[in-house]
Structure formats: C-alpha cells, structure tokens
C-alpha positions in Angstrom: 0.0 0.0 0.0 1.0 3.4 -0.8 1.1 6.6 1.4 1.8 10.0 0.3 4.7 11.7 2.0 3.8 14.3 4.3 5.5 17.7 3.8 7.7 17.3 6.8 9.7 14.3 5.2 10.6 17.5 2.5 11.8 19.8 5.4 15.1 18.2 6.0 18.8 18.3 5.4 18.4 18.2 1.2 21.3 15.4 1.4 19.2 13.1 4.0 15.8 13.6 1.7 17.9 13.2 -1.9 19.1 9.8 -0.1 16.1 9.1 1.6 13.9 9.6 -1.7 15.6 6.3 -3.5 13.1 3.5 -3.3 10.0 5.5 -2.8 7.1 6.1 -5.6 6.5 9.1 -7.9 2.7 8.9 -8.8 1.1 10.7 -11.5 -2.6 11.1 -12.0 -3.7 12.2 -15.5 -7.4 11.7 -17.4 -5.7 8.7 -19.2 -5.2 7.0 -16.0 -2.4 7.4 -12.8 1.3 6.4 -13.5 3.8 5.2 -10.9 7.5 4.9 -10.8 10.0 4.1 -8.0 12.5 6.5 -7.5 16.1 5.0 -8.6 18.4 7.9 -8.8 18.2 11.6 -7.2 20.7 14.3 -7.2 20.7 17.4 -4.4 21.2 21.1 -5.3 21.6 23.3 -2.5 21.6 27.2 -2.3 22.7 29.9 -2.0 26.4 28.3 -2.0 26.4 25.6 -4.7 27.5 26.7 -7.8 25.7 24.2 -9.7 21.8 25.4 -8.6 19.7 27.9 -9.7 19.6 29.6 -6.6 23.5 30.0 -6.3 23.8 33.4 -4.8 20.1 33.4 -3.3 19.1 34.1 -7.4 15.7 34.3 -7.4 13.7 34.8 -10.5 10.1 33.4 -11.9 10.9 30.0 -12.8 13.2 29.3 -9.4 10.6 31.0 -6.9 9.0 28.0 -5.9 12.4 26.9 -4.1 12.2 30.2 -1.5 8.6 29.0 -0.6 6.7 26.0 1.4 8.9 22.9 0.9 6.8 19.6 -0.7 6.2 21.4 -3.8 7.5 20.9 -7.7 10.2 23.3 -9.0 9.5 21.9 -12.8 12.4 23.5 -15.6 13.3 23.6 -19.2 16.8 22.4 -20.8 17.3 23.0 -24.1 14.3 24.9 -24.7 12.5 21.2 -25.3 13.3 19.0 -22.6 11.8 19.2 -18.9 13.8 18.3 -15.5 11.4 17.8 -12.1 12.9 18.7 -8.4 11.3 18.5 -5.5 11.5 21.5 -3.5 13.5 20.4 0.2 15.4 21.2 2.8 15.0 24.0 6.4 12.6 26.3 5.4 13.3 29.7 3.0 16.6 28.4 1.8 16.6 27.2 -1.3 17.2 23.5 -2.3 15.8 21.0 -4.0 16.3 17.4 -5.0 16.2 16.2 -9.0 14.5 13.4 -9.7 17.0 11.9 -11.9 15.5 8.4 -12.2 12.6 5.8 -11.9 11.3 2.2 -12.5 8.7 2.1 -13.8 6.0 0.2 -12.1 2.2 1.2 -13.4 0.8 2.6 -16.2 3.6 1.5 -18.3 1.9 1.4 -22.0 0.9 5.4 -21.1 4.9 6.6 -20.3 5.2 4.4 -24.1 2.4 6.5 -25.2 3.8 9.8 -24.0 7.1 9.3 -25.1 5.8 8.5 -28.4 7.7 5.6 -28.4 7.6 2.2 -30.4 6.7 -1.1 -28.8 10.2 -2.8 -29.1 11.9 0.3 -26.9 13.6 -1.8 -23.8 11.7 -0.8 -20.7 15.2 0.4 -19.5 15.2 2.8 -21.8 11.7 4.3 -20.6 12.4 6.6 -17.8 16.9 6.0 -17.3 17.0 10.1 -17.0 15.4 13.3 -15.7 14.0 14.4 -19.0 12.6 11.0 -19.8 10.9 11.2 -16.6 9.1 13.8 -17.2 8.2 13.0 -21.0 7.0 9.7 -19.7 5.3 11.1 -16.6 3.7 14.2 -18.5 5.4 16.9 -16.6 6.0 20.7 -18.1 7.0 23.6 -16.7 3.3 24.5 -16.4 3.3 22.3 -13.4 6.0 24.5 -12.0 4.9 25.0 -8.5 2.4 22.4 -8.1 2.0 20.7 -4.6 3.6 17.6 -4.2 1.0 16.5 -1.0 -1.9 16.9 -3.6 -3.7 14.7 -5.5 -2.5 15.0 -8.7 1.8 14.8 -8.4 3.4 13.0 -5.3 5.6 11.2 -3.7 4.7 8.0 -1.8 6.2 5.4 1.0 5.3 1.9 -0.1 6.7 -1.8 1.2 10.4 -1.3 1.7 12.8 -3.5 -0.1 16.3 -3.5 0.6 18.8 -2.4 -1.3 22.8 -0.7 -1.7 22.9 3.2 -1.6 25.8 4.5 -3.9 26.7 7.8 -4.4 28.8 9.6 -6.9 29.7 13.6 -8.4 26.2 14.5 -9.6 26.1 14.9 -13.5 26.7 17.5 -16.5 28.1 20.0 -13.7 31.8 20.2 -15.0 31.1 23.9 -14.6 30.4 24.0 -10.6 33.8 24.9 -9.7 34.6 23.6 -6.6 31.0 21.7 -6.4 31.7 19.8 -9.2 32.6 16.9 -7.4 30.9 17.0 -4.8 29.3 13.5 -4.3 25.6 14.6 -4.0 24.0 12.4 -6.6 22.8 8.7 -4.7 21.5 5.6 -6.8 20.2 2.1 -5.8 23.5 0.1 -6.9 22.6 -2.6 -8.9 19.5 -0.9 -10.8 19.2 -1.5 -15.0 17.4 2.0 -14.6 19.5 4.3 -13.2 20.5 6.8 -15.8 24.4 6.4 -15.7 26.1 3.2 -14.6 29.1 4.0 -11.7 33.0 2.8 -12.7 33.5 -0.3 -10.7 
C-alpha cells in the first residue's frame, strides 16, 4: 500500500531527503489514468552556495521561486528549450534547495509513459524513464506544473513496502562547470539498478 509523504519528510537536510527519496514512488494522475515509478536515482542542489543550482547566490527569479517557498512542492524547468527536468523543493525552510529526480522504474501505467514518449513497442523498458527528461516526458510533466503541490492529489511522492537495497553515491552529472561543487558526491543511486541513468566505474 501506498502513502503519500507528508511535507515534513521535505523539510530536512536536502542530502538526507535526496538519499532518503531512493526507493519511494512518484505517482502521476492524468485523465488517461495514474502512472507510478519508483524513485532509482536523485541528485541534491543546495543554495545559496552551490554553484551548480539555480539559486546560487540566493538568485531568485520566476521559474526558481518555488524553491524560497513551502517545501513539498515541484520546481519543474526547461533544458534545451525542449526538454523538462522535475525537483522536489527540500530542505530547512526559506533556503533554497531541491532534489532532481534523476531516475525511476517504472511500475504502473507503463503502456501510457510508451504513449507519451511517443515511443515504439520494441523500446527496452530500461530505456523508458533512465534520465530526468525522460521522466518527465514519460510522466507528462511541463514547466506548467511548476509550482504544483507535491502532498496533492494529482503529483506526489509515496512510502510503499520497503525492499532493501545498496545506496551508492557519486559527483552529480553534467556539472563540469560547478567549480569547486563539481565533485561534490551529491548524486545517490540504488547500486545494482538496470534503470539508473548512468552506470558507476567499478
């Protein structure tokens, strides 16, 4: 059984929730039906200091105002102009943070990520949601749901039956230009999982 995360789960250390956050459920519910994946792979961006988030340097602007507000709620972006990234807004309260959801497995409402992904039946299911924008192509998530609340009914994150597993944790990705933060090991993944977007060196 599943049950939603309260919001005080998101008002924590961002490093304990990013962690913490593997091995629990994104749920999506759309007119076409709900869709649920379990979180694989996360990454934590902390401001004002890191040089790799938005906020660095308290920036605040339309898109990143979501992460100076209530924590528990989406902070939804663009790359590219085309592609979409989903955080979850974390941490102590008015400093901003958040937690990529980098990726999932899915687990329901498989055919519909297919569907909107526009992709063809003989894609490998590892191949369906192995990276933050494929999550949110496959989980139907735009920058219009920038802001959204994460404990309502329509985007959120849920505890379900706990199954072990290895925690491994590396430099977070595509943040060669971080400085100092670029190596900071901030980015955790179920070791072991076909569906985690980049495989660690062994």
């Amino acid at each position: 059984m599943l049950t939603k995360l309260p919001r005080s789960f998101y008002e924590r250390d961002p490093l304990i929730v990013s962690r913490e956050l593997l091995g629990k459920f994104l749920v999506r519910r759309t007119e076409e039906g709900e869709i649920v994946g379990r979180i694989v792979e996360t990454e934590a961006y902390i401001g004002p200091h890191d040089k790799a988030s938005h906020t660095y340097k308290n920036r605040k602007t339309k898109r990143t105002a979501v992460q100076f507000g209530e924590r528990g709620h989406a902070y939804i972006f663009r790359i590219y102009g085309i592609y979409h990234c989903f955080c979850a807004v974390v941490g102590p309260k008015y400093v901003p943070a958040a937690t990529l959801i980098r990726a999932v497995e899915p687990v329901q409402g498989i055919e519909l990520m297919r569907k909107n992904r526009q992709l063809r039946g003989e894609t490998p299911i590892t191949e369906l949601t192995n990276g933050p924008s494929k999550v949110c192509r496959a989980f139907a998530l735009t920058d219009e749901l920038n802001g959204i609340d994460l404990c309502g009914d329509e985007l959120f994150i849920c505890s379900g039956e706990e199954e072990k597993f290895e925690v491994g944790t590396s430099k977070r990705i595509g943040v060669d230009y971080a400085e100092e933060y670029k190596d900071v090991p901030w980015r955790f993944f179920i070791r072991g999982n076909k569906f985690v977007s980049k495989k660690p060196r062994e």
